[in-house]
N, C-alpha and C positions, 0 to 999 in steps of 0.2 A: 286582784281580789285577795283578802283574808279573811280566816274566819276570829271573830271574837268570840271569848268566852267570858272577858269581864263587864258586869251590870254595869259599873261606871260608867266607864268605858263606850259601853254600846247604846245606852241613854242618853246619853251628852250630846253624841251625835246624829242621834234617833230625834231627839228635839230639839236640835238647833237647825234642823232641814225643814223649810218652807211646807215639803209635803210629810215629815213626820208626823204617826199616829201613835196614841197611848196602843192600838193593839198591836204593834211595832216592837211595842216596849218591852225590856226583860220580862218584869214579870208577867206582863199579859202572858209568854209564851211559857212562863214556871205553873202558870194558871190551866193551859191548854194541857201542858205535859201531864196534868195531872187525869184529865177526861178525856182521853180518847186521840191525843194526838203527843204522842212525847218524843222524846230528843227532838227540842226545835233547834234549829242549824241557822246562824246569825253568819253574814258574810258582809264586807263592805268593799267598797273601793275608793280611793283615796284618787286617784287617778280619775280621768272622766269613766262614766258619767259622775261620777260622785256621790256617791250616796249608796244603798245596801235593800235587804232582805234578809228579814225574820220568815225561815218557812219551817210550815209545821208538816207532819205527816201522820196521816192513818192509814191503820194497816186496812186492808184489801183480800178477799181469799186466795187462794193460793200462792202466798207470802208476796205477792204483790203491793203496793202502799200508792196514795196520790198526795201527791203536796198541795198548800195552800199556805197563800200569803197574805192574809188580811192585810187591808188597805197599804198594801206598798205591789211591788216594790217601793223605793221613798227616792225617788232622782225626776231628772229632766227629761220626759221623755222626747223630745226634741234632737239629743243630744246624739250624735252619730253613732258611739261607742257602744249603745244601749243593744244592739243588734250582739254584740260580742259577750256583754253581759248577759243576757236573754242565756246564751247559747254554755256559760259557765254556769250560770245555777241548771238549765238539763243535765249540765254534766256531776251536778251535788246529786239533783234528782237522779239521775241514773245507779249512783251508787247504792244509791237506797232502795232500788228497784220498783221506784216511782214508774206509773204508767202513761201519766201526765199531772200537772203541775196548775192549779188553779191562780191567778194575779187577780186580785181586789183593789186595783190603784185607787188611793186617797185624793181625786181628781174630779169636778163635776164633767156630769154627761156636757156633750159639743161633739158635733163633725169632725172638725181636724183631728181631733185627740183618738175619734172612733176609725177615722181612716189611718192614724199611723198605727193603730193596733192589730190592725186587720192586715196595714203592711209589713208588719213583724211577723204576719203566722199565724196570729193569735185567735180566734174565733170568740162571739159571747156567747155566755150561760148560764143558767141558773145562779141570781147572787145568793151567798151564803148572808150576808148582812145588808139591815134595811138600806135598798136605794135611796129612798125620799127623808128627807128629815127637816127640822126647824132651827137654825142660828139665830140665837139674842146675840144683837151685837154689844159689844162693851165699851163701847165709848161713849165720850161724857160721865159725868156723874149722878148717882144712885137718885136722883130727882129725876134727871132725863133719861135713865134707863124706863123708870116707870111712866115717864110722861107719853113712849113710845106702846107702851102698852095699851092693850081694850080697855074701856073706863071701866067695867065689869071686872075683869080682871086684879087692877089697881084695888079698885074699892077689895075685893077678898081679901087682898093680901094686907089689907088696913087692917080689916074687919077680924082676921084669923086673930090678931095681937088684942084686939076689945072684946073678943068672944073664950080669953084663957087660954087661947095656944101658945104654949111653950118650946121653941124647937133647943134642944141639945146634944154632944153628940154623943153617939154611944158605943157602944166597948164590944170585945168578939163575945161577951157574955149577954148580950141585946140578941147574938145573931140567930139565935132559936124564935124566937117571939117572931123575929123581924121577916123567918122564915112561912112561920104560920100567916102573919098577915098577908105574903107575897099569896099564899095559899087561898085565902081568900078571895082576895084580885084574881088571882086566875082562873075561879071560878067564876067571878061577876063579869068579869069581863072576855076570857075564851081566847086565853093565848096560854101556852108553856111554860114552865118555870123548870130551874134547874136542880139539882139534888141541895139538902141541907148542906151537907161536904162542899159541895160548891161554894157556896156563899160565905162558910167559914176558912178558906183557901181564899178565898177575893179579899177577907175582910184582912187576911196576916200577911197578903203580899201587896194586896193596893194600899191599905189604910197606913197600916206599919211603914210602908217603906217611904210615906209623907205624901203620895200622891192621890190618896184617897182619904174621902171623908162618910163615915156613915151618920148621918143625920137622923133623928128620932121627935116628932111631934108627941108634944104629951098636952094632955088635957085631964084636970084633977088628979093630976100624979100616973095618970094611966098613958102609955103608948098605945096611942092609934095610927100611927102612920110613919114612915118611914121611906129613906131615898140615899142610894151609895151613888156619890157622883167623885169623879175624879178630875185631875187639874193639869194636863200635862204640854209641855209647849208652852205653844201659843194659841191652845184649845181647853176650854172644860167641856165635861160630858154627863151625861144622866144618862147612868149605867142599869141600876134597877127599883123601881118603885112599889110599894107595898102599901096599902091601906084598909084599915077594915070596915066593916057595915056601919060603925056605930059612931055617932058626932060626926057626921061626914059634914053638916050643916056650919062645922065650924070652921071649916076651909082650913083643914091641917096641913092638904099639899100644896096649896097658895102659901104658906109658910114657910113650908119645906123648900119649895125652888126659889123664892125670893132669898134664904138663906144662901143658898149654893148660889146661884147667879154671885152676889156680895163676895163670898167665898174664891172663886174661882176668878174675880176681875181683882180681886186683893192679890191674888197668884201672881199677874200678870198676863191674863189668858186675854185674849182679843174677841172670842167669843164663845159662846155656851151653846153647845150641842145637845138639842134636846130629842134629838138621838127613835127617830122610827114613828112613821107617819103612813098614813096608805098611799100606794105609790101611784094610787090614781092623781093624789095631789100634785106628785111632783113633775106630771106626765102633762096637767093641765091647772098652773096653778092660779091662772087668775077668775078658775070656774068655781074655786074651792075658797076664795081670798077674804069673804066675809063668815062671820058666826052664821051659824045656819044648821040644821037637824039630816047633814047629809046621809044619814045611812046609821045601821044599829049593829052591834054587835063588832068584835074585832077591834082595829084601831082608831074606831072613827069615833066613839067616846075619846078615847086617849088623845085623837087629835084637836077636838073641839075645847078641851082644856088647853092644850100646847099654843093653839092658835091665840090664846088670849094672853100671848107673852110679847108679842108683839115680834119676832123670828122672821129672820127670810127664809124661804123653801128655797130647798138644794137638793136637788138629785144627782147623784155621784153616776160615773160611768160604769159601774156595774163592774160583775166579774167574768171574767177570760180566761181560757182554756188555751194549754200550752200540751202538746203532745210529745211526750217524752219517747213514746216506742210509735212505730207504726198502729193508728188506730186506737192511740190510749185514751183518746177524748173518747170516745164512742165506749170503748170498756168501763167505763167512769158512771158515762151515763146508765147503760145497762144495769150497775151497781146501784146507781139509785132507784132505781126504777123498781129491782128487784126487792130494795130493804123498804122502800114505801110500799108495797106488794106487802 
């Protein structure tokens, strides 16, 4: 095991691993460092298993902290040595006076995978990021991408281009407006959004450093809608989406992801993650498999659009709990319990 400090360095082989994630990636964790989780601590091993860990850490009261590793660790977890790895990042987390250590493997949910994790120690919990989500696959070409799509679907994304939508991309000086619209959305639709700062910290380490693009729907000169999606690997993703009340009729976001799908298979990416669906879908997905009016409020709007991209549902194995002290999983828990309180 060594620790990396250079981006090159730690990207290169961050996305050339089968299970590499863009939140793997440097600057996702320059992104983290900045909200609530800093000094991320990048470790690899060259040796089996092969592969590494981006962990972040929050502090905890009485100078306590817990790690987590969005979707990695990034190795095989098949592989013998993973037992000894497991046991060197406790020994990072301990330094830190981590109480325990969250794993988010970038893996779908399966038996086997769920019984070696349970034979490492491991316990599940609460995931930090959506289980369920939707992959457009990228193969074939931009006829057959949309051939595979809902004919609904297709037709908007025709329609957006005869009805004046414009999509181009726009600048960190968009990222105010781009903020207000999220603002919007998340009132029409009753999920979360992140601070202004946030989004202007995404747009100068994702965009800037080539792996992101923020995208901008205009109609008669006016931005209505907007989507930051990134390209990394052998994955693109749709990271955050924004649109406002008005000209919704003109299918600005049928624009918007038809763009990025394009975008991200020009990359080289294999598929587009369209990134957070209700996880009842992914729990039961051939009860969800057609358009249908399942339910109001939440992500079941968000998913009734997504669904008409023509995407397989994929449920990841969720996240794990590694106890770093006696009892650190349970103090963890307590901790949420008390800040949702």
């Amino acid at each position: 095991m060594f620790f990396v400090t250079k981006a090159e360095e730690w990207d290169k082989a961050v996305a050339g691993h089968p299970s590499g994630h863009l939140l793997q990636s440097f600057p996702w964790g320059e992104l983290k460092a900045g909200f609530g989780w800093p000094e991320p601590i990048r470790v690899l091993w060259n040796d089996p298993p092969n592969g590494g860990a981006q962990i972040l850490f929050r502090k905890l009261p009485l100078g306590f902290t817990v790690g987590y590793i969005p979707k990695g660790p990034w190795w095989d977890w098949t592989n013998e040595h993973v037992t000894t790895a497991l046991g060197e990042i406790k020994r990072v987390a301990l330094k830190r006076r981590a109480v325990a250590v969250i794993l988010e493997p970038n893996a779908p949910d399966g038996e086997p995978l769920r019984y070696r994790l349970k034979s490492l120690g491991l316990s599940p919990t609460r995931s930090i990021q959506p289980r369920s989500t939707m992959k457009v696959m990228l193969d074939g070409s931009e006829e057959e991408i949309l051939s595979r799509m809902h004919r609904k679907t297709r037709y908007n994304v025709r329609l957006s281009a005869r009805k004046g939508i414009v999509v181009k991309d726009g600048t960190q000086s968009d990222i105010p407006h781009f903020y207000r619209l999220m603002k919007e959305t998340s009132t029409r639709d009753g999920f979360p959004i992140h601070s202004l700062d946030y989004y202007l910290r995404a747009y100068e380490l994702l965009v800037r450093s080539g792996y992101g693009r923020l995208l901008l729907s205009l109609y008669d000169g006016e931005t209505i809608a907007g989507i930051m999606v990134a390209a990394f690997g052998r994955e693109g993703i749709y990271l955050y989406g924004a649109s406002g009340n008005l000209h919704r009729d003109k299918m600005p976001n049928h624009a918007l992801q038809w763009e990025a799908i394009k975008w991200v298979k020009s990359k080289g990416c294999l598929y587009y993650d369209l990134w957070g669906i209700p996880d009842e879908v992914g729990i039961e997905p051939e009860k969800y498999a057609k358009m249908g009016d399942y339910g109001r409020g939440g992500l079941w709007g968000v998913y009734r659009f997504k669904l008409g991209f023509g995407g397989k549902v994929v449920r990841s194995i969720g996240a794990w709990v590694m106890d770093v002290i006696p009892g650190g999983s349970l103090i963890y828990e307590l901790y949420l319990h008390r800040r949702k309180g």
